[in-house]
N, CA, C and O of each residue as an XYZ file, in Angstrom:
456
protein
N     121.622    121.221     57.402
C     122.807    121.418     56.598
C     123.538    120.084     56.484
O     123.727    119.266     57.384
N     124.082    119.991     54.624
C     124.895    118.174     54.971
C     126.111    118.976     54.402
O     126.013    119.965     53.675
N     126.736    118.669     54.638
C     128.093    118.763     54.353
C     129.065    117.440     53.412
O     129.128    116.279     53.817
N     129.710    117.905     52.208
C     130.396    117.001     51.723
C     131.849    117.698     51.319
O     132.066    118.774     50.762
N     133.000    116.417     51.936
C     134.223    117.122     52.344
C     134.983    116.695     50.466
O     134.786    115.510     50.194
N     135.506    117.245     49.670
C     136.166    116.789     49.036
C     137.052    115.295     49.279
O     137.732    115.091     50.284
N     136.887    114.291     48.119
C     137.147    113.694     47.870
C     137.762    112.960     46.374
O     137.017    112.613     45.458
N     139.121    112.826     46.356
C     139.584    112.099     44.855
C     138.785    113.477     44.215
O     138.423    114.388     44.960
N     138.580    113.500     42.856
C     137.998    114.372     41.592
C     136.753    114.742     42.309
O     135.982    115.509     41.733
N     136.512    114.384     43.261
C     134.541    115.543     43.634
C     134.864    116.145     44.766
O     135.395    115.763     45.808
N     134.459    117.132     44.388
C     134.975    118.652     45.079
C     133.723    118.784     46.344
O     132.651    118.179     46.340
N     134.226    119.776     47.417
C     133.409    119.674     48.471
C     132.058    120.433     48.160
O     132.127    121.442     47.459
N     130.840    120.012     48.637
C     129.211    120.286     48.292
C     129.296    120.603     49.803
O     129.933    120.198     50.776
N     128.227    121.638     49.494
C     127.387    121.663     50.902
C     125.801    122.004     50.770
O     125.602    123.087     50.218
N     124.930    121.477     51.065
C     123.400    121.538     51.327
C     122.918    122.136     52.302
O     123.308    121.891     53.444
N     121.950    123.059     52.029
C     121.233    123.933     52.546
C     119.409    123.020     52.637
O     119.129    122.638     51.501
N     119.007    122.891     53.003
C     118.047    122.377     53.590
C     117.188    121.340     51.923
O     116.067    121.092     51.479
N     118.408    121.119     51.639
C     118.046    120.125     50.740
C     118.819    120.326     49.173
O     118.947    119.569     48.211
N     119.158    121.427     49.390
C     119.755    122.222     48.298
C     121.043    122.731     48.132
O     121.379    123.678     48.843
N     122.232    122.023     46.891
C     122.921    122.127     46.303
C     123.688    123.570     46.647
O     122.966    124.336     46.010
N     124.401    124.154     47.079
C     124.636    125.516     47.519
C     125.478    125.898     46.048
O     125.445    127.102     45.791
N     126.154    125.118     45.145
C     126.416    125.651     44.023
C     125.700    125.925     42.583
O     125.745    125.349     41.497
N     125.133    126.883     42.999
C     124.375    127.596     41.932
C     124.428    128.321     41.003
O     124.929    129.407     41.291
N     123.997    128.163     39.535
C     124.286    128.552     38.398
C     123.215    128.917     37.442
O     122.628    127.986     36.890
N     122.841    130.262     37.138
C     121.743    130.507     36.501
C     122.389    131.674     35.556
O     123.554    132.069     35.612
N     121.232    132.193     34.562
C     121.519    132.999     33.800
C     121.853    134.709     34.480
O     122.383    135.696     33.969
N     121.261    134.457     35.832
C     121.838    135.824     36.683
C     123.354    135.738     37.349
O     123.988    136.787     37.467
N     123.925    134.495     37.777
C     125.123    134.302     38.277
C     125.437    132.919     38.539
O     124.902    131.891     38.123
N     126.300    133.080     39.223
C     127.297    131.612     39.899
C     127.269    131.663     41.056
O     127.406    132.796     41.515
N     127.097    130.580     42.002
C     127.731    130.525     43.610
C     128.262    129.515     43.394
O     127.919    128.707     42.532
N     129.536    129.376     44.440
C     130.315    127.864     43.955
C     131.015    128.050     45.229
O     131.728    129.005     45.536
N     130.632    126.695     46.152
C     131.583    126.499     47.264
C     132.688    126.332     46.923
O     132.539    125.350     46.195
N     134.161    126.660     46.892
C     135.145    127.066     46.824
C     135.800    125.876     47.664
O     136.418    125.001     47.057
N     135.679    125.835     48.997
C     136.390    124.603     49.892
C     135.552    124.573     51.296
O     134.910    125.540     51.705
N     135.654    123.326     51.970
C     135.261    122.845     53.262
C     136.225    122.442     54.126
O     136.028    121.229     54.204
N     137.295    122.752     54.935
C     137.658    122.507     55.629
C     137.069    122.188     57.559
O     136.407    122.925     58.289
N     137.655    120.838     57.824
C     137.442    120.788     59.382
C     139.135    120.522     59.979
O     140.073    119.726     60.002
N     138.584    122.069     60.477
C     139.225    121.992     62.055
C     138.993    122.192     62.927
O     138.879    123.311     63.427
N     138.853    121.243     63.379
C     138.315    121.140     65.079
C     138.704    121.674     65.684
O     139.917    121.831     65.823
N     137.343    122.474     66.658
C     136.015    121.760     66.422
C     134.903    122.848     65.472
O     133.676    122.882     65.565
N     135.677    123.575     64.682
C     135.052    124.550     63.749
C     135.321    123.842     62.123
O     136.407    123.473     61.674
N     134.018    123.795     61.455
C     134.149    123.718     60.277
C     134.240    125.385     59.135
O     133.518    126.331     59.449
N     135.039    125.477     58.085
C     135.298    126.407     57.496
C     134.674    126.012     56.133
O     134.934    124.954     55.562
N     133.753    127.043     55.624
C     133.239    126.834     54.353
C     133.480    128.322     53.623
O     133.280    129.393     54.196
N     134.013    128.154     52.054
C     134.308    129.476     51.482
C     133.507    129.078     50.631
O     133.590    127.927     50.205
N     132.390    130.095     50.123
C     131.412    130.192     48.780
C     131.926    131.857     47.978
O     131.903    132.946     48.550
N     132.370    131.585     46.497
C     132.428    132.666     45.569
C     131.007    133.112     44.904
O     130.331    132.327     44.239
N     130.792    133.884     45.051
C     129.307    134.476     44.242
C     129.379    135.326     43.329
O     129.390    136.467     43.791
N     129.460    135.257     41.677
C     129.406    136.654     40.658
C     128.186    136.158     40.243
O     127.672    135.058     40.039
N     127.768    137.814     40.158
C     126.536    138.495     39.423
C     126.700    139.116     38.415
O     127.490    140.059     38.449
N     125.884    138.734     36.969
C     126.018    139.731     35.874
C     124.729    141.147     36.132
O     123.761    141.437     36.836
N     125.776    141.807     34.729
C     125.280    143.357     35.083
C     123.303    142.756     34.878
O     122.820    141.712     34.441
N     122.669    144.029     35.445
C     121.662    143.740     35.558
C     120.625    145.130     35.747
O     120.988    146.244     36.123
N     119.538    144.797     35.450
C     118.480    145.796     34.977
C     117.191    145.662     35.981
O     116.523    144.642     35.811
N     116.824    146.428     36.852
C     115.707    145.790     38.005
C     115.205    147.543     38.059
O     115.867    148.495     38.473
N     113.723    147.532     37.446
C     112.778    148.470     37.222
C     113.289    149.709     37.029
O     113.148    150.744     37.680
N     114.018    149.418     35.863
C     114.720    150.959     35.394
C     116.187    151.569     35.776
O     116.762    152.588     35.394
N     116.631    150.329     36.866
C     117.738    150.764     37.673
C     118.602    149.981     36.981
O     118.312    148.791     37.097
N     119.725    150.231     36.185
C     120.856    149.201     36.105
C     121.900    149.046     36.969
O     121.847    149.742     37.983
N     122.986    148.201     36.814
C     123.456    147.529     38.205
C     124.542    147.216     37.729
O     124.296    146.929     36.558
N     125.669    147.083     37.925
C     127.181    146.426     37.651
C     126.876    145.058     37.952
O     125.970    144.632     38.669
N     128.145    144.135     37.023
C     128.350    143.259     37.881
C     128.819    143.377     39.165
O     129.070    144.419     39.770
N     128.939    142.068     39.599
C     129.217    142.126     40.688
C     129.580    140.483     41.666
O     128.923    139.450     41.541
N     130.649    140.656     42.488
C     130.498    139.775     43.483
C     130.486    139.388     44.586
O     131.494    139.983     44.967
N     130.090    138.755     45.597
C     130.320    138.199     46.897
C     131.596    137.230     47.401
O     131.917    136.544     46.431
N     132.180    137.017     48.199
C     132.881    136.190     49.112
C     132.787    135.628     50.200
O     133.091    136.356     51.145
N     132.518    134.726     50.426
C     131.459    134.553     51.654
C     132.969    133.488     52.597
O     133.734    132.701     52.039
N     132.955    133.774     53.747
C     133.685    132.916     54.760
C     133.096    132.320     55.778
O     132.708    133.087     56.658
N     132.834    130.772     55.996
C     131.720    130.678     56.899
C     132.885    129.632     58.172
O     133.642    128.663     58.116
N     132.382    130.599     59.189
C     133.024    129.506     60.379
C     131.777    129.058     61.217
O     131.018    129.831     61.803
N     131.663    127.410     61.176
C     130.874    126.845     62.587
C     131.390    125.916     63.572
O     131.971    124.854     63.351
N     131.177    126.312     64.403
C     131.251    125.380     65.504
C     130.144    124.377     65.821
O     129.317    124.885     66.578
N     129.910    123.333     65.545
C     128.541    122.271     65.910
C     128.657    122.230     67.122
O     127.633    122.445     67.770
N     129.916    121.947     67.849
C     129.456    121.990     69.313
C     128.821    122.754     69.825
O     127.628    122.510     70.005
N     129.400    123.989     70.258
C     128.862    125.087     70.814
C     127.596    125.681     69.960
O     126.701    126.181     70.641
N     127.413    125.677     68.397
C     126.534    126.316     67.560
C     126.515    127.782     67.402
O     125.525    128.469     67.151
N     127.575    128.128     67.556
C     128.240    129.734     67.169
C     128.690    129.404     65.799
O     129.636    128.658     65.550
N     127.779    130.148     64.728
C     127.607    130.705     63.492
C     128.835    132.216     63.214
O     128.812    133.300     63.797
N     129.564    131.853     62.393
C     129.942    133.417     61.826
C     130.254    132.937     60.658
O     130.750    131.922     60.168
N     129.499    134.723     60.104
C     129.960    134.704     58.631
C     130.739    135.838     58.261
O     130.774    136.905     58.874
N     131.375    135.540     57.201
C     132.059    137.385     56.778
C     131.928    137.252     55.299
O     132.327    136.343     54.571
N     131.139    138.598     54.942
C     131.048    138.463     53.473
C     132.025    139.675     52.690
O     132.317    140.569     53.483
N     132.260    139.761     52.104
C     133.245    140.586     50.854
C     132.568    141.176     49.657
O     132.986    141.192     48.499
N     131.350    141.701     50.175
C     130.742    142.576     48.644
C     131.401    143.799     47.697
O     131.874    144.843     48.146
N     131.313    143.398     46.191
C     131.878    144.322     45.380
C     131.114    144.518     44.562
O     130.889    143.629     43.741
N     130.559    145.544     44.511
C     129.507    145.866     43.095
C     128.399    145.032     43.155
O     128.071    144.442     44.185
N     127.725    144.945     41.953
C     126.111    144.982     41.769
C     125.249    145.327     42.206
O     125.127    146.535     42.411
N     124.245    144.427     42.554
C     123.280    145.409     43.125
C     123.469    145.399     44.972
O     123.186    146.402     45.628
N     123.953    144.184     45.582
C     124.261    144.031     46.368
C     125.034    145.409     46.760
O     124.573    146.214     47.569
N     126.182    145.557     46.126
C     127.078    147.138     46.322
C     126.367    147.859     46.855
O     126.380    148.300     48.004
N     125.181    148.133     45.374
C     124.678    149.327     45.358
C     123.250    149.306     46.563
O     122.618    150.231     47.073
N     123.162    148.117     46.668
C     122.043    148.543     48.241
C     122.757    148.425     49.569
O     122.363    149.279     50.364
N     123.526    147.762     49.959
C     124.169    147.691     51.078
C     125.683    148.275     51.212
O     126.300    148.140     52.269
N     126.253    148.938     50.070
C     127.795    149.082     50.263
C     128.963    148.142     49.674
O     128.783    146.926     49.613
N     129.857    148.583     49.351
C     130.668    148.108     48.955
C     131.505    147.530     50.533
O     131.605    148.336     51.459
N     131.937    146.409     50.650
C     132.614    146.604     51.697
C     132.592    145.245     52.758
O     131.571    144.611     52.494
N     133.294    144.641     53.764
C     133.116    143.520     54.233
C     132.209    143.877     55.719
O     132.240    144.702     56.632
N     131.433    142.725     55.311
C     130.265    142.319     56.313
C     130.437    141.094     57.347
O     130.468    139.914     56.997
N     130.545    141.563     58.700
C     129.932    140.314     59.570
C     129.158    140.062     60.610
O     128.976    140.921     61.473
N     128.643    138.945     60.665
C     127.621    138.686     61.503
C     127.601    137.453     61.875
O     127.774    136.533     61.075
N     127.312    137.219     63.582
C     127.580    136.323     64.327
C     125.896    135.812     64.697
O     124.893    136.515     64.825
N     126.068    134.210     64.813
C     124.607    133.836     65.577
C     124.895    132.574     66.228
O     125.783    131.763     65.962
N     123.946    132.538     67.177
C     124.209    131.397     67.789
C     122.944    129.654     67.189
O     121.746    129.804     67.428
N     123.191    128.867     66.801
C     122.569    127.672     66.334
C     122.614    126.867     67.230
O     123.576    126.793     67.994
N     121.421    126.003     67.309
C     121.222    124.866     68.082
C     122.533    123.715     67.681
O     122.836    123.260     66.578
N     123.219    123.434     69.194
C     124.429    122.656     68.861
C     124.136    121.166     68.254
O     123.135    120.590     68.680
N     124.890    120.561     67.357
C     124.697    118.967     66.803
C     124.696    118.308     68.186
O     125.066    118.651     69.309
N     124.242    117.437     67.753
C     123.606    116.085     68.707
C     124.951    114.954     68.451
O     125.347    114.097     69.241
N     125.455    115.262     67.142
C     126.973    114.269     67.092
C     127.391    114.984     65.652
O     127.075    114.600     64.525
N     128.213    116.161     66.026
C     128.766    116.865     65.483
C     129.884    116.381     64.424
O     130.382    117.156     63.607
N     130.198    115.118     64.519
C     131.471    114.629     63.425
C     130.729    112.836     63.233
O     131.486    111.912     62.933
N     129.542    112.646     63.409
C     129.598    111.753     63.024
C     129.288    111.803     61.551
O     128.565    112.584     60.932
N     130.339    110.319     60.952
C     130.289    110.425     59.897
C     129.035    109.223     59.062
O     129.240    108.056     59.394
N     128.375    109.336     58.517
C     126.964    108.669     58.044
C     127.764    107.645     56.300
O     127.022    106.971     55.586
């Protein structure tokens, strides 16, 4: 994971194992929202809408996600909390907020800056 904190006019990025986490296709949007550090937990918010949608006969609302991500690099305690409303997401898992905790291998130099 790289992390990029807002700066002047460019807004905060974050990378997933090489990959752009704000995503934009003809099915939806994800868009990191903000990166905050406070130590020694970094805070990442990603918005996710989905258009309505059609998957083997089943149609689907739109729909979106909210995602709240807290890490700790030191320790490597992962939590997320997500905020699902509609689509298909809704309609397979519920409408309703989700969380789940994990533990990650801690950084080796958690704030150094490159």
């Amino acid at each position: 994971m790289k992390i990029m904190l807002a700066a002047g006019a460019q807004k905060a990025k974050v990378f997933l194992d090489g990959r752009d986490l704000d995503q934009s296709d003809a099915f939806g949007t994800q868009v990191v929202k903000s990166v905050t550090l406070a130590r020694p937990n970094i805070l990442i918010a990603i918005d996710a809408k989905f258009e309505p949608e059609e998957i083997m006969g089943v149609a689907y609302p739109a729909g979106n996600v909210v995602t709240n991500i807290t890490l700790d690099p030191v320790t490597g305690k992962f939590k997320k909390v997500e905020k699902i409303q509609g689509g298909i997401l809704g309609a397979t898992f519920g409408n309703g907020t989700y969380t789940s905790d994990e533990t990650c291998l801690p950084s080796k130099a958690p704030y150094k800056i490159k």
